[in-house]
Every structure is written in C-alpha cells, then in structure tokens.
C-alpha positions in Angstrom: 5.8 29.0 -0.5 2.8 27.4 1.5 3.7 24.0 3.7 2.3 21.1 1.7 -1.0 19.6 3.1 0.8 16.6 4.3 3.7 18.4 6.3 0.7 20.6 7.9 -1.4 17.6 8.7 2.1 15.7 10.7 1.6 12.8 8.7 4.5 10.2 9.8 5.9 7.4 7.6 2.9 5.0 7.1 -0.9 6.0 7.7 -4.5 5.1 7.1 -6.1 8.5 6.7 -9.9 8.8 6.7 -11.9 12.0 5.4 -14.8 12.6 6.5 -17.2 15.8 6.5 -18.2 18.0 3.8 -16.4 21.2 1.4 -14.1 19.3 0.0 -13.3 16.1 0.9 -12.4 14.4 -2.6 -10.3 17.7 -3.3 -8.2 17.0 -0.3 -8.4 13.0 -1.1 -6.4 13.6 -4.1 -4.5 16.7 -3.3 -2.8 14.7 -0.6 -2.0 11.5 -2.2 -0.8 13.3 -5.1 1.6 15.3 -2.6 2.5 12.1 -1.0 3.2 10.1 -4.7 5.1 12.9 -6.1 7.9 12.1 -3.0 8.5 8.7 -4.3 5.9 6.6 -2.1 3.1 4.1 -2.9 -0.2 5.4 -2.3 -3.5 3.9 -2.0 -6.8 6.1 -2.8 -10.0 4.8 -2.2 -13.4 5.4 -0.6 -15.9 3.5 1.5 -19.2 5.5 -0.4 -19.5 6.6 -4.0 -17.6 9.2 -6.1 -18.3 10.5 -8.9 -16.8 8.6 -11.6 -15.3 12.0 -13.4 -13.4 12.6 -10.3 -11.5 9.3 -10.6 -8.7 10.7 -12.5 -5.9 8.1 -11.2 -4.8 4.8 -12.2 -7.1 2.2 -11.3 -7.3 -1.0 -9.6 -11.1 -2.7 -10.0 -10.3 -5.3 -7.6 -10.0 -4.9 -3.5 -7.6 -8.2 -3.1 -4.9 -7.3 -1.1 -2.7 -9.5 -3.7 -4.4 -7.3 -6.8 -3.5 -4.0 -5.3 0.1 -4.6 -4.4 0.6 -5.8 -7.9 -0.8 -2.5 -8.8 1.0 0.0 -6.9 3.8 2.2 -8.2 6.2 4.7 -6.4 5.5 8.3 -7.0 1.8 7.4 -8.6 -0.9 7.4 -7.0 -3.6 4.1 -7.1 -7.4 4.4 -6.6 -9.0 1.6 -5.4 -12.3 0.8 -6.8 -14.7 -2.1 -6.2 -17.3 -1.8 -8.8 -20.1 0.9 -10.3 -23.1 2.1 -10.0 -24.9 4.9 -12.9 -22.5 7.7 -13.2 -20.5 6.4 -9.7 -17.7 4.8 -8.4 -18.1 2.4 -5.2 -15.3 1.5 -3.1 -14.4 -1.2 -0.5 -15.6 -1.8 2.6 -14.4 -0.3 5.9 -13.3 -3.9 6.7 -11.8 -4.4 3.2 -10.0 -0.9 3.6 -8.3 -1.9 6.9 -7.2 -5.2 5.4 -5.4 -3.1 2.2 -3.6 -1.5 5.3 -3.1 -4.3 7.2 -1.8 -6.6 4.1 -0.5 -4.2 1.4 3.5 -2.6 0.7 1.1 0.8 0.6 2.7 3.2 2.7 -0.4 5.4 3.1 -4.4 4.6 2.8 -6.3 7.9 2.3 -10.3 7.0 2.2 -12.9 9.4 1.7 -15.7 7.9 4.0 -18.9 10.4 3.9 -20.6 12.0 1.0 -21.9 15.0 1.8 -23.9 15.5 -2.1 -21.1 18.9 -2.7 -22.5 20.9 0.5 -20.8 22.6 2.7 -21.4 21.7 6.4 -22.8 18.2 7.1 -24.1 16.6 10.4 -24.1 11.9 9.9 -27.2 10.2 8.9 -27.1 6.7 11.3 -25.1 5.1 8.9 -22.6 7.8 8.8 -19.2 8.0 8.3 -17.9 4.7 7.4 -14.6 5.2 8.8 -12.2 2.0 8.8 -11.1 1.1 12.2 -7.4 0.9 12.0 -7.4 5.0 11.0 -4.5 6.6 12.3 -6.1 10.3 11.6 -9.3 11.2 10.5 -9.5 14.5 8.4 -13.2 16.7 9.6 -13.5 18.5 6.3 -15.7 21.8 6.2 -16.6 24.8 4.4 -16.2 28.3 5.3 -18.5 29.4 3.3 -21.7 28.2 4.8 -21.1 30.5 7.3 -23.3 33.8 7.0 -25.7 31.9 4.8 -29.2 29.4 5.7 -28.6 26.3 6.4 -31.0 24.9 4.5 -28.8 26.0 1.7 -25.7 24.9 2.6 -26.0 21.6 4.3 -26.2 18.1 3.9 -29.0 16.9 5.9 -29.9 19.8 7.4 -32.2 18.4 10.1 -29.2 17.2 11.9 -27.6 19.9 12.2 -30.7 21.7 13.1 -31.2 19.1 16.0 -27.8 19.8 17.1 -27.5 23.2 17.5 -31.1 23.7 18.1 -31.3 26.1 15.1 -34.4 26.0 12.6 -32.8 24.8 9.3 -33.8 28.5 7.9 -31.1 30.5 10.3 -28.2 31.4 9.5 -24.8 29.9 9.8 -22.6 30.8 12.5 -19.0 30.2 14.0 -20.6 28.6 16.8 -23.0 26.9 15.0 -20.2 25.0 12.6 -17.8 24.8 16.2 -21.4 22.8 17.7 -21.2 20.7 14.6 -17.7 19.6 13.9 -17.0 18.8 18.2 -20.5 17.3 18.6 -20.7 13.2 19.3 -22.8 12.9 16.7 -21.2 15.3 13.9 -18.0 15.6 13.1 -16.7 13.5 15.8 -19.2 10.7 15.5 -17.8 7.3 15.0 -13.8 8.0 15.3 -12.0 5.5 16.3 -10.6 6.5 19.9 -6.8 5.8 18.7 -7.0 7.8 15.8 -5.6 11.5 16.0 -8.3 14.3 14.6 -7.5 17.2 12.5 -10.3 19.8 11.5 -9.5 21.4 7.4 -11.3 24.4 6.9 -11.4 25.0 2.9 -12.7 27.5 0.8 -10.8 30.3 2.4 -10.8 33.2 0.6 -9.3 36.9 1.8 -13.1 37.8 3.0 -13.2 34.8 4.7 -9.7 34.6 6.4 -10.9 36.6 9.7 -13.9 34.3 10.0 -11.4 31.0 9.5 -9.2 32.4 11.8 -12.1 32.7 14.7 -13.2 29.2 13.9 -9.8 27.5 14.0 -9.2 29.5 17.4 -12.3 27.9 18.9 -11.6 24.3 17.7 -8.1 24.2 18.5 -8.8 24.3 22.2 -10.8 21.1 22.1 -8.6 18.1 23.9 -9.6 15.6 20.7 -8.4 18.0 17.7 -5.3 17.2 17.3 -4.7 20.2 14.3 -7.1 23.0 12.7 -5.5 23.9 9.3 -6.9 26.3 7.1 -6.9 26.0 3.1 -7.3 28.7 0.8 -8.4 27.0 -2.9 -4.4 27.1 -3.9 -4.0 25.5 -1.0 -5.7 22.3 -3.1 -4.5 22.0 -6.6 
C-alpha cells in the first residue's frame, strides 16, 4: 500500500498548507484534507481565487468569521470555506482572512488552493500571483508531468512567462529543464513564499510512461536548498 499524501508530505500536528501551481491543485486540496478528516481531525478547505463550484463537493460554511467556522467544523469531515459566488464559481477568503481562520480557529489544519492555473499543466504567476497567506507553514508547487514532450503553448497557463523564463519561444517544446527553470525560478514556482514556510514540489499525472521522466525531474529539484520534498503522484495516488 502507497504512503498517504499527508505522511509523504511530513505534515506535523497543526498546519496552514498553501497549493500553489498547476496539474492538480484542487485534486490534491481535497485528496489531502479528506486524508486528514478521515483520522479524526478538523479540517478547514478553502481557497484565496475561484473554484469551480462542481468541485465544491464538502460541507460548506458561506461565512469567513472565525466564530462561523468553528461552529461549523466537525472531526473526521472535512469544511470548505467559502465567501460568496461569482457565475458558475466559488470565491474564497482573503489571504488575510485565511491566516486569521488559522490564527483564531480549533482547525487543526488550513489547506488553501491559492493560484488558478485555468486546468493547465505548467504555469509561471501573473503579478498578482499566488495569493499565498502569510502564516503558511508549507507551500505545495503543484505540476504536471505531462506537459513535458509537448508545446508550451499547449500546455501552460500564461505561457509568455514561462517563455520569459526559460528563454524558450512559447511554440518549443517542454523539457525537464525547462519545468526544473520554472518551478526553482523567483518568479515561478517560488515566487511569493513566505521565507518560513517549508516547500515541497508534487509532480502528478504520473503514469508508467512517464515514471522515468518524474524520476529525472524529482532528482534535479531535490537538490535545491529551498525544496524541502519532491513527491511523485501517480492518478491513484489522488482519489
């Protein structure tokens, strides 16, 4: 049997985790905090962009009050937070408003998506890009494996910052060094982490074709002083 996500991400007893990136992010959002509930903890779900309002499948708490959500939390189920709507979207607290649910909640763990990445694969930040809350104890880089070996243009979100980044025309092709340029750049995967926060790197979509080229990835990001853990994370690997 596989090690569950939060076992391979050394989660301790109380954390604000923040996902940022793209491949996957809401997968691992929920994947986690259901991992988390099902051991008899209080979990807070939540997001500092938009999600899609289908993917909101949790019990919900429309209100961002500290006072609302404790009420609202339950042991072994877990609670997304929600702060209003927009057409065919759910909107979620600020990154202010997330650090106070951390700060003034029972919750023992905050997991936040905090970039939208519009279901690419790879993704370098607009300016306004990641809203990540401050008090983060980890921040999760998501990415997919599967933009490598294809054009960028296809596979990423905002493709003219990657392209800036790796000094690639957004027409080549992906490449392990490419993503590795992406996800350890200042202004990519790294940009905006708080400096006490640890950093891990989740590579998803990893099918048996695609173990070799995970496996050369995670090798080159696991030498990096900030990444803390590179886990990779087949589709079973996110139920």
């Amino acid at each position: 049997m596989s090690r569950s996500l939060r076992s391979r991400l050394d989660l301790g007893e109380r954390e604000l985790v923040a996902i940022v990136g793209a491949g996957g992010k809401s997968t691992v959002l929920f994947t986690l905090g259901r991992e988390i509930a099902a051991d008899g903890r209080t979990v807070i779900l939540t997001t500092t962009t938009k999600m899609a309002q289908d993917q909101v499948t949790a019990p919900a708490c429309w209100s961002v009050d500290p006072g609302d959500v404790d009420r609202a939390l339950n042991p072994g189920e877990p609670l997304f937070v929600a702060a209003g709507t927009v057409p065919g979207k759910v909107t979620g607290p600020t990154a202010e408003e997330v650090d106070r649910l951390y700060a003034e909640t029972a919750a023992d763990f905050v997991i936040v998506e905090a970039d939208g990445a519009r279901s690419m694969s790879v993704k370098a930040p607009a300016d306004h890009e990641p809203v990540i809350p401050s008090q983060s104890t980890l921040v999760v880089i998501v990415i997919g494996i599967d933009a490598i070996g294809r054009p960028l243009r296809e596979v990423a979100h905002r493709p003219e910052r990657i392209a800036a980044i790796t000094g690639q025309s957004a027409d080549a092709m992906v490449t392990v060094d490419n993503v590795a340029t992406i996800l350890l750049h200042p202004e990519g995967g790294l940009k905006q982490i708080p400096d006490t926060a640890r950093v891990a790197i989740a590579i998803t979509k990893v099918t048996p074709e695609k173990v070799q080229t995970a496996t050369d990835l995670q090798s080159t990001l696991a030498t990096h002083p900030r990444i803390a853990t590179v886990l990779t994370l087949q589709d079973t690997d996110l139920a």
